[in-house]
Residue, then its C-alpha position, 0 to 999 in steps of 0.5 A: x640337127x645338133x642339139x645341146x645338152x642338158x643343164x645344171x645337173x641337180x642331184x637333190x630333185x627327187x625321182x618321180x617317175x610313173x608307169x601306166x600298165x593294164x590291159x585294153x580299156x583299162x583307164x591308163x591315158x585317163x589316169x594321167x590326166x586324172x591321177x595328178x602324178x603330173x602337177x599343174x605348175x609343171x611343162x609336159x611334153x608327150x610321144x603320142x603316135x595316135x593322137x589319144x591326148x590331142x586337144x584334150x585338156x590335162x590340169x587345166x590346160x589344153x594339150x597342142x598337137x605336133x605334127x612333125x619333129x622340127x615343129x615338136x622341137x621348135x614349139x618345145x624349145x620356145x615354150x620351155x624358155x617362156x618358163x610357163x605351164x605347157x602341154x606339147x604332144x608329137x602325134x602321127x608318127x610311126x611307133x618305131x625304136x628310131x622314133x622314139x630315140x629322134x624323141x628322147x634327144x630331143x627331150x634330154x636337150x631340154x632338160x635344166x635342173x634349175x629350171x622354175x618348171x619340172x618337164x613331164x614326157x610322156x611316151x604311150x604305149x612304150x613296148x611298141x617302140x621297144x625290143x629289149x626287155x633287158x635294157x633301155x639303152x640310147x638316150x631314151x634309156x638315159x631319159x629314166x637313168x638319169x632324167x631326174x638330175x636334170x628336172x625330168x620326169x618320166x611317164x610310160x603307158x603300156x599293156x604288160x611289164x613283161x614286154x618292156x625294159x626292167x629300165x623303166x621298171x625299175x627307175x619308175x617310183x609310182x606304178x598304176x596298174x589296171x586290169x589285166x589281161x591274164x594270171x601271168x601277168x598278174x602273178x608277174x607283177x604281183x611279184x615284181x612290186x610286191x603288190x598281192x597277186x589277188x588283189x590284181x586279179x579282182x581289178x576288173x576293166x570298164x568293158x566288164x560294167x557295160x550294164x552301168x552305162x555313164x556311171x562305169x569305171x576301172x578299178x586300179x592300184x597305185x603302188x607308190x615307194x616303200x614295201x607294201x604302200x599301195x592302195x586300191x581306187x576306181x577311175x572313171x573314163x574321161x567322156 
């Protein structure tokens, strides 16, 4: 399939993309549908091998399930020309490098920088698809490197930064990180974001409040742009 490329490069649109890291169970599918990082008016489309988002609602809108690239494609294309809110997600599909690639072609052609709409995509658990730590390269690469202009806007779920490109490290302006699972990791992005190395530490997962029933919840840090502009919260798992 030939695909057209994006439109109407757009350099005054703000960068906006976020990461998603923690631990198992900690709360990082529940954050993008909670954390409002993607608004209501916005178009999001989502790589989601497992089906975590299907059917379920995200800023009012239910998310539609995918079950094939051509009918991703298809749906995508016609509901970004009706210039209306939509929620799109390609489910089923094996977590592979070339997967995630046939995705992002597909993403960037759909890109407009003057379109009414910001595209929101969102690729869960992004180290499974990937095996470069140094770089994200191909078009998906391109995604975070140059998505903004076009009216992109990126979200990457994922258990440990260590294990994913600096790429999306780097090009990502808000961060949500939850419990983690070891000090290395903690002391890695304490580094890395200039977030206190305790205070990851203290975040503790709902697995560890089992005892509170319905009313456990993970405890996150969401460091947005700026040297030390970060704040701490609790989220309760969706139910």
């Amino acid at each position: 399939m030939k695909l057209p490329s994006p439109v109407n490069k757009n350099n005054a649109l703000n960068a906006q993309h976020v990461c998603y890291m923690g631990t198992t169970g900690s709360c990082k599918t529940t954050a993008i549908r909670k954390l409002k990082l993607i608004p209501k008016s916005a178009q999001v489309v989502m790589f989601d091998p497992y089906a975590e988002h299907s059917e379920q609602r995200l800023e009012g809108l239910k998310v539609v399930p995918c079950a094939s690239f051509s009918e991703f494609y298809q749906r995508a294309w016609y509901e970004r020309k009706q210039r209306k809110p939509f929620r799109l997600a390609l489910v089923n599909q094996e977590r592979s490098r070339d997967n995630l690639e046939r995705f992002a072609q597909m993403v960037w052609s759909l890109g407009d920088g003057q379109h009414a709409h910001e595209l929101h995509c969102v690729i869960e658990e992004l180290a499974k698809c990937t095996n470069n730590t140094a770089k994200l390269d191909g078009v998906a690469g391109e995604l975070w490197t140059g998505g903004r202009g076009f009216g992109l806007v990126m979200h990457a779920t994922f258990q440990r930064s260590q294990e994913v490109p600096k790429t999306v490290l780097d090009e990502s302006k808000h961060i949500y990180i939850g419990a983690v699972s070891s000090k290395r990791n903690a002391r890695y992005i304490a580094d890395y974001y200039d977030v206190p190395y305790e205070s990851i530490l203290s975040l503790k997962g709902c697995h560890e409040r089992e005892h509170l029933g319905k009313g456990k919840y993970d405890d996150y840090i969401l460091k947005s742009p700026g040297i030390g502009n970060h704040r701490q919260g609790k989220i309760y798992p969706v139910r």
